[in-house]
TORVOPA-511135 format. One line per field, with one value per atom (N, C-alpha, C): residue number from 1; chain; x, y, z; atom name; residue in one letter. Coordinates in nm, 4 decimals, decimal comma. Layout:
BEGIN
resi	[NUM; ...]
chain	[A; ...]
u	[X; ...]
v	[Y; ...]
w	[Z; ...]
name	[CA; ...]
resn	[A; ...]
# end
This chain:
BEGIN
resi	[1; 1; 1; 2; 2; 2; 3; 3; 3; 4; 4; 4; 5; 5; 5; 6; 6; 6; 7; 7; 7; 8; 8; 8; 9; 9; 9; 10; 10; 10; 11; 11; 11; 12; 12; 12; 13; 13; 13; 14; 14; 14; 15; 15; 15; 16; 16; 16; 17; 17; 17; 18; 18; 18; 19; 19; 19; 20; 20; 20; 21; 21; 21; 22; 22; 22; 23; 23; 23; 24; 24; 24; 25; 25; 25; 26; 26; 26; 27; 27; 27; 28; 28; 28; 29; 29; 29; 30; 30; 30; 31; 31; 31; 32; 32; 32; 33; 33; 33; 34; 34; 34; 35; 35; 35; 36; 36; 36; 37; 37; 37; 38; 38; 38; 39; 39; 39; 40; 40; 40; 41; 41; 41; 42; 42; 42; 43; 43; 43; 44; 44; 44; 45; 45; 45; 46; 46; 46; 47; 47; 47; 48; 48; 48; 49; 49; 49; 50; 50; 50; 51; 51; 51; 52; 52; 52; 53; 53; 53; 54; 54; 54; 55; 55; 55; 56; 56; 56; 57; 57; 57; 58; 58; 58; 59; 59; 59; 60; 60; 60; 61; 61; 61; 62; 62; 62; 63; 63; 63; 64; 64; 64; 65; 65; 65; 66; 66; 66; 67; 67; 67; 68; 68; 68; 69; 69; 69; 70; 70; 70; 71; 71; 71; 72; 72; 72; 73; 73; 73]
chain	[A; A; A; A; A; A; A; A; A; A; A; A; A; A; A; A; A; A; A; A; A; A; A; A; A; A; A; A; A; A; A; A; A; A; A; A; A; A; A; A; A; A; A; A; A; A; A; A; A; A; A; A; A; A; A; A; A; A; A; A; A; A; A; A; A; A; A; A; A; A; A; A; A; A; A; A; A; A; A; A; A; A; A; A; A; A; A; A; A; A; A; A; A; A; A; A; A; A; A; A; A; A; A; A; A; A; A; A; A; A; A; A; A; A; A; A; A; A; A; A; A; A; A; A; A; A; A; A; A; A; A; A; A; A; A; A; A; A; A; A; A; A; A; A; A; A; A; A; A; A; A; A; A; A; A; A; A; A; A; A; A; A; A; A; A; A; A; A; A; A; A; A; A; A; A; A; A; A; A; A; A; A; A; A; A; A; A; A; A; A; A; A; A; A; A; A; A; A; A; A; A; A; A; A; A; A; A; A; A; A; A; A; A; A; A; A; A; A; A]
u	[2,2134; 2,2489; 2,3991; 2,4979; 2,6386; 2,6526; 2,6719; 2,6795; 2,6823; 2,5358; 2,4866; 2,5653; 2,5848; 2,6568; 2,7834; 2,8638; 2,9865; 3,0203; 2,9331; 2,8957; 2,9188; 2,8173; 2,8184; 2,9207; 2,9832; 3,1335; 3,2282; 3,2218; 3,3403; 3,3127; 3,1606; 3,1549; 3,1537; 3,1594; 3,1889; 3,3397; 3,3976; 3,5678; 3,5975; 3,5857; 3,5526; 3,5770; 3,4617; 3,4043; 3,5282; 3,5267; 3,6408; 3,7584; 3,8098; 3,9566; 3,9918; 3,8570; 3,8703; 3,8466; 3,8043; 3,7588; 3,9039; 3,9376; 4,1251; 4,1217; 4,0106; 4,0634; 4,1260; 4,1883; 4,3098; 4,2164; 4,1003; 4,0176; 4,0011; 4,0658; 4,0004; 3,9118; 3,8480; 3,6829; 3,7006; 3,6084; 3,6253; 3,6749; 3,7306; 3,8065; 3,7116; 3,6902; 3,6136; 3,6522; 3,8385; 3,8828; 3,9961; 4,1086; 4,2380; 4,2688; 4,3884; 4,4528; 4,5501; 4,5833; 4,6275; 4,7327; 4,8306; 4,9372; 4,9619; 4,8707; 4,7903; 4,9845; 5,0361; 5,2166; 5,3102; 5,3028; 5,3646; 5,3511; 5,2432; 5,1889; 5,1616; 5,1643; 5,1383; 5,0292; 5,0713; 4,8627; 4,8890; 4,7798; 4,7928; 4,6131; 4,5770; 4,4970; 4,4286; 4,2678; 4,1722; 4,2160; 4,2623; 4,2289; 4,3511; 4,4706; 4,5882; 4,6384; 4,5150; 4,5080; 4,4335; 4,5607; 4,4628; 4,3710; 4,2468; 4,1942; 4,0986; 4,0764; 3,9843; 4,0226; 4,1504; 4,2369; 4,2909; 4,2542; 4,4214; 4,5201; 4,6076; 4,7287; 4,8291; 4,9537; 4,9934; 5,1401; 5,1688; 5,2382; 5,4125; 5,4173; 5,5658; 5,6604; 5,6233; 5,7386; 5,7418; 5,6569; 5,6580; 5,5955; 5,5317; 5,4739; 5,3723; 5,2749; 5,1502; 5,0172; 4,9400; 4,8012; 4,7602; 4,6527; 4,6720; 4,5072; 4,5157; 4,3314; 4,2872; 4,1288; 4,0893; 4,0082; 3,9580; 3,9171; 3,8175; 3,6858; 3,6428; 3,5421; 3,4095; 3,3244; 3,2729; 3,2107; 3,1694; 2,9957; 2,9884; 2,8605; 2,9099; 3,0523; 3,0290; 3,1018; 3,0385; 3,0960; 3,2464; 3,3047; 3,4505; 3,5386; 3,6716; 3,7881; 3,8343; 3,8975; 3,9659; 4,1300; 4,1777; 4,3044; 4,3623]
v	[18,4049; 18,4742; 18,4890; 18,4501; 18,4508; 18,4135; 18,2665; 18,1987; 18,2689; 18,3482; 18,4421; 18,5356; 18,6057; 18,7455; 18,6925; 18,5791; 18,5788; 18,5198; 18,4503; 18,4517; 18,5627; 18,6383; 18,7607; 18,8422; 18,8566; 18,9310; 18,8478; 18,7315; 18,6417; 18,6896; 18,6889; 18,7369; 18,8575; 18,9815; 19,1116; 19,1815; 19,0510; 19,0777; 19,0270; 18,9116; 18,8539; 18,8693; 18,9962; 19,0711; 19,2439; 19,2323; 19,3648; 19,3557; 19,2332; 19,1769; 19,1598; 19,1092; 19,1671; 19,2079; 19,3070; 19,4515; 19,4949; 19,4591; 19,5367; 19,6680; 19,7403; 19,8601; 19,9070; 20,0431; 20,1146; 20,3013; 20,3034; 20,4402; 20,4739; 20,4213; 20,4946; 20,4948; 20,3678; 20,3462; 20,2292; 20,2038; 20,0419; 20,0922; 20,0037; 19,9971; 19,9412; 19,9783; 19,9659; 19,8912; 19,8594; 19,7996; 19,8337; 19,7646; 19,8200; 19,8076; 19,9252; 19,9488; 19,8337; 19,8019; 19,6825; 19,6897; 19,6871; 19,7020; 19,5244; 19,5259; 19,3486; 19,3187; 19,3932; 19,3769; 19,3821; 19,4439; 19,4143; 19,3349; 19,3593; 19,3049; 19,3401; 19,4949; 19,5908; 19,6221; 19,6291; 19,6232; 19,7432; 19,8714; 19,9350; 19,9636; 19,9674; 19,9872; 20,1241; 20,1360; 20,2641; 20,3514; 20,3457; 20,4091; 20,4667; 20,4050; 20,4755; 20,6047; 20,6018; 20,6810; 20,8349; 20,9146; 21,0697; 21,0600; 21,1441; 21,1945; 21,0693; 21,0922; 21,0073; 20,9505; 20,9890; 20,8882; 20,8415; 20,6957; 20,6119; 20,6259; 20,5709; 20,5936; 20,5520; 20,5792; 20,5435; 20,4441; 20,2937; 20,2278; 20,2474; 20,2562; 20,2492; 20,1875; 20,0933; 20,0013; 20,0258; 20,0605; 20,0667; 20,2206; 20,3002; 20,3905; 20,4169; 20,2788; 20,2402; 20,2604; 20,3547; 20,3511; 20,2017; 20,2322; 20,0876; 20,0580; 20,0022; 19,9359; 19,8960; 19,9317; 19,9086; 19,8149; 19,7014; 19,5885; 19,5687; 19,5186; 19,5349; 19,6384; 19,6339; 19,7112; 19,7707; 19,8583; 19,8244; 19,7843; 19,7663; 19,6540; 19,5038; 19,4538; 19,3113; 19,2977; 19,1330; 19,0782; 19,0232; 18,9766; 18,9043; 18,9909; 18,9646; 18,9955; 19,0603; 19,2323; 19,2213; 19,2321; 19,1695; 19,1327; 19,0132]
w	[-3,3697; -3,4921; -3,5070; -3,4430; -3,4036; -3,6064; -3,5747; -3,6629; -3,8440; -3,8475; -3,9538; -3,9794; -3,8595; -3,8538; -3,9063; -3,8823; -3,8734; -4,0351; -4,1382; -4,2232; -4,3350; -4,2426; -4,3357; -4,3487; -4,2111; -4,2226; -4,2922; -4,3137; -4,4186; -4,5124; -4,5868; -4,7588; -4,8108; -4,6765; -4,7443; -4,7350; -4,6469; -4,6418; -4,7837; -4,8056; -4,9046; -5,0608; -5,0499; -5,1543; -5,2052; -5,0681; -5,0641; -5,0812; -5,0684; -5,1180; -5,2223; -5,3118; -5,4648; -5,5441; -5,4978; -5,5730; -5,5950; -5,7242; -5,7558; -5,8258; -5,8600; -5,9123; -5,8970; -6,0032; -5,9297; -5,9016; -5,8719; -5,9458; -6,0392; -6,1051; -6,2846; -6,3396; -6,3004; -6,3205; -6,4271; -6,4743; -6,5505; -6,7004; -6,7583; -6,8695; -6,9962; -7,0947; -7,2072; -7,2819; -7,2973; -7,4219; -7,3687; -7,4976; -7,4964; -7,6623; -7,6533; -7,7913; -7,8486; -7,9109; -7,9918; -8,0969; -8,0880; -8,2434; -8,2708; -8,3919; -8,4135; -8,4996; -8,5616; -8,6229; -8,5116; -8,3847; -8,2730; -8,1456; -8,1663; -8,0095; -7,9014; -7,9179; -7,8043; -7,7862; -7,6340; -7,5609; -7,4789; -7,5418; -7,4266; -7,3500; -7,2020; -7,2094; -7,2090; -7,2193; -7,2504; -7,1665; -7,0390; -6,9121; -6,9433; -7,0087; -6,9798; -7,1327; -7,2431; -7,3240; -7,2654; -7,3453; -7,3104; -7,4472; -7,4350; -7,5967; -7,6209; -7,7611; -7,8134; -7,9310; -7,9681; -8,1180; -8,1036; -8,1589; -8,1085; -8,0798; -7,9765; -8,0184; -8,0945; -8,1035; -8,1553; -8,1230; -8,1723; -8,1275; -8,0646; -7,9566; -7,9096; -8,0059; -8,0245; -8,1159; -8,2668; -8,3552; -8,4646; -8,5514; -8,4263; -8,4457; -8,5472; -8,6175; -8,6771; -8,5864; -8,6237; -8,5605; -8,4648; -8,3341; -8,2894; -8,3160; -8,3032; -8,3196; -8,1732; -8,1533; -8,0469; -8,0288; -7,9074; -7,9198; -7,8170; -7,8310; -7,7414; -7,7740; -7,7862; -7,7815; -7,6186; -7,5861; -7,4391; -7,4016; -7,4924; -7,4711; -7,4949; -7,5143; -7,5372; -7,4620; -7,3997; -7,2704; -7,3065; -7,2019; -7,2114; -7,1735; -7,2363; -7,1197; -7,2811; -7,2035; -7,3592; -7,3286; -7,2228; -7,1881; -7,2406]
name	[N; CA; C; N; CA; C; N; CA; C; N; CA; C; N; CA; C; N; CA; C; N; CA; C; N; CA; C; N; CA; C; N; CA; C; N; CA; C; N; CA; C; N; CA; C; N; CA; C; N; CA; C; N; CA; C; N; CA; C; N; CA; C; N; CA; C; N; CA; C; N; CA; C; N; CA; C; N; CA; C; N; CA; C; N; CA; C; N; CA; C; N; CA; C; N; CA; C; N; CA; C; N; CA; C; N; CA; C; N; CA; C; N; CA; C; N; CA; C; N; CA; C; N; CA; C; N; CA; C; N; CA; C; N; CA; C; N; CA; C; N; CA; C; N; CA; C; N; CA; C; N; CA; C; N; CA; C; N; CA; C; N; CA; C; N; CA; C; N; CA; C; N; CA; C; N; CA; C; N; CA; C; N; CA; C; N; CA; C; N; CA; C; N; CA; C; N; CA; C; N; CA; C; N; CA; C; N; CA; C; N; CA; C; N; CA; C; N; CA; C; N; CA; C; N; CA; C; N; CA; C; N; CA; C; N; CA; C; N; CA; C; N; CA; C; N; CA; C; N; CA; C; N; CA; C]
resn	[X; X; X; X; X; X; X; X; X; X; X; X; X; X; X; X; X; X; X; X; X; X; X; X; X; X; X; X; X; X; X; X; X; X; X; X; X; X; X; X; X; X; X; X; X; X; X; X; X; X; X; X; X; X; X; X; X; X; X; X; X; X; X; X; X; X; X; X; X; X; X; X; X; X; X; X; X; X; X; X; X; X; X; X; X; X; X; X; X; X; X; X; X; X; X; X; X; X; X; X; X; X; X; X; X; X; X; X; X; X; X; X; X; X; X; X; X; X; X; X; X; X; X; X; X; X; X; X; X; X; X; X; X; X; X; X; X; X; X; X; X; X; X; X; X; X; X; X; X; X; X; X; X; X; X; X; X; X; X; X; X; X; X; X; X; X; X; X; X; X; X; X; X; X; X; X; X; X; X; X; X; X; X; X; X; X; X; X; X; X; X; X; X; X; X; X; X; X; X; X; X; X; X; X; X; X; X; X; X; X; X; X; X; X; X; X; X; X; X]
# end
């Protein structure tokens, strides 16, 4: 069973190397200023209203539902 065992310890080192969270817990979306280009993400908003853009200070839009798959980076 050497062989197995040693297997198994490769794919849960593996596995743990990229797990990159930072604790915050998973991210839903991110905010968007679609006239600037600024991305900020969910995790790093307080509250529940958009925020509002650094650069132009226009409401930002959010992207990304959290039921739909894909990347919203």
């Amino acid at each position: 069973m050497g062989l197995l065992d040693t297997i198994t310890d490769t794919l849960r080192a593996s596995s743990a190397a990229t797990n990159r969270g930072d604790g915050r817990g998973e991210s839903k979306g991110a905010y968007w200023c679609h006239d600037c280009g600024e991305r900020r993400l969910d995790l790093d908003v307080a509250g529940d209203d958009p925020p509002t853009c650094p650069s132009c200070g226009e409401a930002m839009t959010f992207e990304r539902s959290p039921g739909s798959t894909g990347c919203a980076c």
